[in-house]
N, C-alpha and C positions, 0 to 999 in steps of 0.2 A: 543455561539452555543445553538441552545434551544434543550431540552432532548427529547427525543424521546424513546415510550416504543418499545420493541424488541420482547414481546410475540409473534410475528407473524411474523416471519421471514419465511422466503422463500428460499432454495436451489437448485440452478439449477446447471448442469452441460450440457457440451454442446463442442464444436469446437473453439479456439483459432480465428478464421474466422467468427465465428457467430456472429450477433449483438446479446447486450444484451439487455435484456426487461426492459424497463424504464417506462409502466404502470400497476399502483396499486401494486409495489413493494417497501415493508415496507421497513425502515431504518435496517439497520444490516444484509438484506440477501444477501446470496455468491454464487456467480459462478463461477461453478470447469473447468477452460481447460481442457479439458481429454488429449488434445495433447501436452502438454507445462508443465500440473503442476500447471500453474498460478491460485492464488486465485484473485477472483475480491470481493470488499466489495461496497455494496449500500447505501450511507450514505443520501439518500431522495433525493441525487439530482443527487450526479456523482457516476460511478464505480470509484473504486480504485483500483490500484494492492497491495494486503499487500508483502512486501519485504518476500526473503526468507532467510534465514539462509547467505549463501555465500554474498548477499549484503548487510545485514544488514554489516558484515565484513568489504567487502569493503569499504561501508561509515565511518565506524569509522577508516579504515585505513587513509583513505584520510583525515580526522576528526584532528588525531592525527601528520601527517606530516604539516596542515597546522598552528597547535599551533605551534609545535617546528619551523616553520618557521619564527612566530609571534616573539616567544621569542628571537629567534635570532636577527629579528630587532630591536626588546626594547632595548637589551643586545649591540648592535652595535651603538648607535645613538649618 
C-alpha cells in the first residue's frame, strides 16, 4: 500500500441514500450517516464502512467458534 499524507482530510455528513463524493477526496476523510450512524472511510479509491463495536463482536465470536471447530477436527483425525 503506498502512504498517503492525511493533513487534508475532509468530513462529510450526509443520508445513508446519498451517494458519496469520490472527487478530489483525500485518503483518510469520513462520512457520517446521520440516519444509520454508519462511518464510511475514503482510502483514495473506495468508501469503507469502519465496523462498529457490536460487529467487531460478532466477528470475533464467529472467529472463535470456528477455531474450536478447527481444533476439534485436528483433535478427532
Amino acid at each position: 500500500m503506498m502512504v498517503r499524507l492525511e493533513g487534508t482530510i475532509k468530513r462529510f455528513i450526509g443520508s445513508s441514500t446519498d451517494e458519496k463524493p469520490t472527487a478530489d477526496i483525500p485518503s483518510g476523510s469520513s462520512f457520517l450517516e446521520a440516519d444509520t450512524g454508519n462511518i464510511w472511510r475514503y482510502d483514495g479509491r473506495l468508501w469503507m464502512k469502519i465496523p462498529t463495536g457490536k460487529e467487531i463482536v460478532i466477528y470475533f465470536e464467529l472467529m472463535i467458534t470456528l477455531l474450536i471447530d478447527i481444533r476439534e477436527a485436528l483433535y478427532n483425525l
